[in-house]
C-alpha positions in Angstrom: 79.2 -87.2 188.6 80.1 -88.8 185.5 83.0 -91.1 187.0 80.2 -91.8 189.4 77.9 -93.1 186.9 81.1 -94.9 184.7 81.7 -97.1 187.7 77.7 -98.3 187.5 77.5 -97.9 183.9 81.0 -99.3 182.8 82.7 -101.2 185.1 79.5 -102.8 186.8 77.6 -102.4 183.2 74.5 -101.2 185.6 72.0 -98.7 184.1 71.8 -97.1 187.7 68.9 -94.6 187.9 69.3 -93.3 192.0 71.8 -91.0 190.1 68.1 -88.6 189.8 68.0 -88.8 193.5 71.2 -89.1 195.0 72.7 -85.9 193.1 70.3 -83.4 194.8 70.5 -85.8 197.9 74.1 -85.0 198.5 72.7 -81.3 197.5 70.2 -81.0 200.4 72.6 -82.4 203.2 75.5 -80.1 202.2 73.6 -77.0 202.2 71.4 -77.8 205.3 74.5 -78.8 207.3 76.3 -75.4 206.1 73.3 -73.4 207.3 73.1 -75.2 211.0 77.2 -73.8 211.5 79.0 -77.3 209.7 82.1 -75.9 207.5 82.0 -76.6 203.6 84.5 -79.3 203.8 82.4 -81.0 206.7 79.3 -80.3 204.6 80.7 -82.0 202.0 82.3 -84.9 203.1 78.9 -85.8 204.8 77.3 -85.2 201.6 79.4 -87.8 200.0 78.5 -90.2 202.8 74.8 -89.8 202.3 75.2 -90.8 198.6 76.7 -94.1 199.8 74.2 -94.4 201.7 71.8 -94.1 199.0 74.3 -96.3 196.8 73.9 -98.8 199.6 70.3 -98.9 200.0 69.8 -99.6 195.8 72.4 -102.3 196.1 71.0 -104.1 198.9 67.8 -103.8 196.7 69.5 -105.2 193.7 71.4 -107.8 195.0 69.6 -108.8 198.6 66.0 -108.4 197.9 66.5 -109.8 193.6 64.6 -106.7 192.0 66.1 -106.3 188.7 68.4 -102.7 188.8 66.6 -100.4 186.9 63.6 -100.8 189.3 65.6 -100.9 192.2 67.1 -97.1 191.1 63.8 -96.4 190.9 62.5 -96.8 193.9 65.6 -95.6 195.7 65.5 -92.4 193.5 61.4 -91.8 194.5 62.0 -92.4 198.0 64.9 -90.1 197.9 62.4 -87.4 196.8 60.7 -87.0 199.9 63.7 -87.2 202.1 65.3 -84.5 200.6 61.7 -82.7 201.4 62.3 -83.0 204.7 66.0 -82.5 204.9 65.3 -78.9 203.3 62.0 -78.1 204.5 61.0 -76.9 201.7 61.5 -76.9 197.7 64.4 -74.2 197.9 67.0 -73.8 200.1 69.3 -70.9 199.5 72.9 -70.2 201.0 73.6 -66.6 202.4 76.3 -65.8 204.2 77.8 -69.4 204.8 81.2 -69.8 203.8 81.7 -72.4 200.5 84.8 -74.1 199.6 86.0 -71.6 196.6 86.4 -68.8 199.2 89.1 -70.9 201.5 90.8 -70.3 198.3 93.0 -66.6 197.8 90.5 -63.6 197.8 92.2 -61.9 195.0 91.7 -64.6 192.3 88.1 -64.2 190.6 85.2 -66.8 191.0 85.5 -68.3 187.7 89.5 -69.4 188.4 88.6 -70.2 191.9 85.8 -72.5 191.0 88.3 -73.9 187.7 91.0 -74.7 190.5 88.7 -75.8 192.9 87.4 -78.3 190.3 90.9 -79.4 189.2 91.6 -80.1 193.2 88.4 -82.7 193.7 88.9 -84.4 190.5 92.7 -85.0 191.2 92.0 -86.1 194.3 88.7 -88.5 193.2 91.2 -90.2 189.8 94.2 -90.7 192.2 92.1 -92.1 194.9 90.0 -94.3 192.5 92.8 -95.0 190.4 94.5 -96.6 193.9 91.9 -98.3 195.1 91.6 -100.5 191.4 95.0 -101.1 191.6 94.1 -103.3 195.0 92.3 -106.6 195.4 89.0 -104.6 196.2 89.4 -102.5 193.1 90.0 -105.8 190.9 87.4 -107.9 193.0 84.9 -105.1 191.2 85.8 -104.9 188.0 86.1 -108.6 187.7 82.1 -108.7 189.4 81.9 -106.1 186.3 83.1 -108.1 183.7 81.9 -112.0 184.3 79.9 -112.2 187.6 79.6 -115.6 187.4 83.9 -117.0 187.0 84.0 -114.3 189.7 81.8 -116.0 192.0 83.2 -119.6 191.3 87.1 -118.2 192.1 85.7 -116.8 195.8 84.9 -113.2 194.9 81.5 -111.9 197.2 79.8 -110.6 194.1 76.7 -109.1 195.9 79.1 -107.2 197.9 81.0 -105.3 195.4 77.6 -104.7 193.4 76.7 -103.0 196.7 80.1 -101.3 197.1 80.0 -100.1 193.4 76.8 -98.7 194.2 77.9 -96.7 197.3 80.9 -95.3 195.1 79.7 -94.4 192.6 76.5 -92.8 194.5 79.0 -91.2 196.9 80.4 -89.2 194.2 77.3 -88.1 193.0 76.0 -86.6 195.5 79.6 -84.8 196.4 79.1 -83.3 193.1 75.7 -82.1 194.1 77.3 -81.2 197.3 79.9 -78.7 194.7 77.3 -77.8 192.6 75.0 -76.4 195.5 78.1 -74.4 196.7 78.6 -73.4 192.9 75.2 -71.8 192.3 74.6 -70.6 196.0 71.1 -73.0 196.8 70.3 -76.5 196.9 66.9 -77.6 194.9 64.4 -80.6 195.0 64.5 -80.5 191.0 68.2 -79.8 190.1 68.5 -83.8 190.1 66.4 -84.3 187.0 68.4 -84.9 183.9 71.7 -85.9 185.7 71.5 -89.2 184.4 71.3 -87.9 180.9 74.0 -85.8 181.4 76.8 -88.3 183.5 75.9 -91.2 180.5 76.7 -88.2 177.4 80.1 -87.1 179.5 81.1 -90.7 179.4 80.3 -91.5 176.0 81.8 -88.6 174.6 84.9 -89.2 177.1 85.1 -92.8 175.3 85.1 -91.3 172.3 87.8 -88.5 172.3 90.3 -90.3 174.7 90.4 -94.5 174.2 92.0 -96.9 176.2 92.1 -100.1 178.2 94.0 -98.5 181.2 92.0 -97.6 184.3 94.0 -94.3 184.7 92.8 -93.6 180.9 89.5 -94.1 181.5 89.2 -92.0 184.5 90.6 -89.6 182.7 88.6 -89.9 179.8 85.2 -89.3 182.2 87.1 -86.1 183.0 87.8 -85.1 179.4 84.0 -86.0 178.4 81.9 -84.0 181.0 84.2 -81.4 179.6 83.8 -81.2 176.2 79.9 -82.1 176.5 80.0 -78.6 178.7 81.0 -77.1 176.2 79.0 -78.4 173.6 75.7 -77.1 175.6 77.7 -73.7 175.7 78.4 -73.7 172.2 74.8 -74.9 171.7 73.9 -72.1 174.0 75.9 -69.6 172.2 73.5 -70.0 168.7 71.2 -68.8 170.2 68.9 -71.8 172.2 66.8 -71.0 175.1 68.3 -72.1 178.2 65.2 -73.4 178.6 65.8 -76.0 176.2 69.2 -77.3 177.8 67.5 -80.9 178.7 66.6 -81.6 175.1 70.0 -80.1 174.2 71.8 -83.1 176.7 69.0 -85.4 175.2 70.2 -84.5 171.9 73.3 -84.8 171.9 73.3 -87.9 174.0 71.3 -90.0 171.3 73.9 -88.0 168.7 77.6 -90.0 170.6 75.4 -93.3 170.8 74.6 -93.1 167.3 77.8 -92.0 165.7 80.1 -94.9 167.0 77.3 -97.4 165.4 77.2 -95.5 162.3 80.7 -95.4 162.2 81.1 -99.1 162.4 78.9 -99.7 159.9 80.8 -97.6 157.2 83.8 -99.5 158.4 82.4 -102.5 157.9 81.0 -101.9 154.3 84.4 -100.1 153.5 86.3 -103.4 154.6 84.0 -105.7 153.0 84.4 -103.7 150.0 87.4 -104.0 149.8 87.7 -108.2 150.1 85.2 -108.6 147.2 87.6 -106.1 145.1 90.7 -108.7 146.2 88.4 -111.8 145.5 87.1 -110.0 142.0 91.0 -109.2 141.2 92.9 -112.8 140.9 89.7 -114.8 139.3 89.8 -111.5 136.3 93.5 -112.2 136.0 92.6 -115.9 136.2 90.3 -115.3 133.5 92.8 -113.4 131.1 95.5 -116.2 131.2 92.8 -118.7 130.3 91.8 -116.7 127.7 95.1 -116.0 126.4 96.2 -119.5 126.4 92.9 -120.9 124.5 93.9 -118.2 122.1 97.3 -118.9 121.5 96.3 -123.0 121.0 93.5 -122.0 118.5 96.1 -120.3 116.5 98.8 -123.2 116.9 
């Protein structure tokens, strides 16, 4: 989920809200397909496909029908309420006996190292495929849509086209993660979508933060490495004794808390460095000042 929303929110510099709808989207068709006789990895893979298709509806939006992005999340993200409605049936679905993805793994490993190696398999695959497919023309094409829409357009690039693919991506990988999560906590919910937004923007802030670098391979990384540590700051939060109820204040917290700090921090650079000119200015005119002295001194005695 967050390198979902880093390629919307960093490389596309989109503040993409369908995130809110797509993440129990991919959810509701995972778990639905599971319960009608589909395997996880089927399940899954669909799930991933209806995210781009969610992806592909707010970029048409976006870039087809001119409303401004934020809006256009919206809308998909409200619509996308009621379709997962009627995927489900109802607000809770729950998985019973259906076979999830950490049990193709051995039977004598424990959940919690299934699910760690399960996790380590998807995002291996997800860095390696992204990583690849930047590393191509398509891959550039977007980051260069990303970074100056406009030069992009004038050397031949279809800008509205990989707006819309960005969305589909990054959408797509939402809702797999919904997909994982489901299969994580054994049901799929109409409300385990709200917050994920706050959540996938703090695991890439803090990834930015702890692990820096211009490199795409870096930066992919670095989304890992931040939705890590801001787990672990919720646990460690958690731990002092906060409700769990309070968990979306928590992510709210500490979300305002990494946007803060790197502006704070700047500005104690900044006053440090200019600090430290006027002390270099202030040093040469009192030397300046001494020698004149000195030599008015030496004449007044002559």
């Amino acid at each position: 989920m967050a390198i979902g929303v880093f390629i919307t929110f960093r490389i596309l510099d989109i503040p993409d809200l369908t995130t809110e709808g797509s993440f129990p989207f991919g959810a509701a068709v995972a778990v639905s397909l599971m319960i009608k006789g589909q395997s996880a990895l089927m399940a899954s893979l669909v799930g991933f496909l209806a995210g781009c298709l969610a992806g592909l509806i707010t970029g048409i939006l976006d870039t087809k029908l001119h409303i401004p992005s934020l809006l256009a999340g919206i809308l998909t993200m409200t619509g996308l309420y009621s379709i997962n409605m009627h995927i489900m049936g109802k607000s809770n679905v729950p998985l019973l006996s259906q076979k999830v993805l950490t049990e193709y793994l051995p039977d004598n490993w424990n959940l919690d190292i299934q699910t760690i190696v399960l996790g380590l398999i998807v995002i291996g695959i997800v860095v390696l495929v992204l990583y690849a497919m930047f590393k191509t023309r398509l891959g550039l094409s977007l980051m260069a849509t990303g970074n100056n829409k406009a030069m992009s357009a004038a050397n031949g690039i279809n800008t509205d086209g990989m707006i819309i693919f960005g969305y589909a991506i990054s959408n797509g990988l939402i809702a797999l993660s919904g997909a994982l999560v489901a299969q994580s906590n054994g049901y799929a919910d109409i409300g385990m979508g709200i917050g994920t937004i706050v959540i996938g923007l703090a695991s890439v802030l803090v990834g930015e933060i702890f692990l820096r670098g211009r490199g795409i391979l870096t930066r992919l990384v670095a989304m890992v490495v931040g939705a890590i540590i801001y787990r672990l700051l919720l646990t460690a939060a958690m731990s002092l004794g906060f409700p769990a109820d309070d968990l979306k204040i928590l992510s709210a917290i500490i979300l305002v808390v990494v946007i803060c700090a790197p502006i704070i921090q700047n500005r104690i650079r900044t006053k440090r460095q200019l600090k430290k000119y006027l002390e270099q200015m202030e040093e040469p005119a009192d030397e300046g000042t001494t020698s004149k002295a000195s030599t008015e001194g030496l004449l007044s005695r002559d």
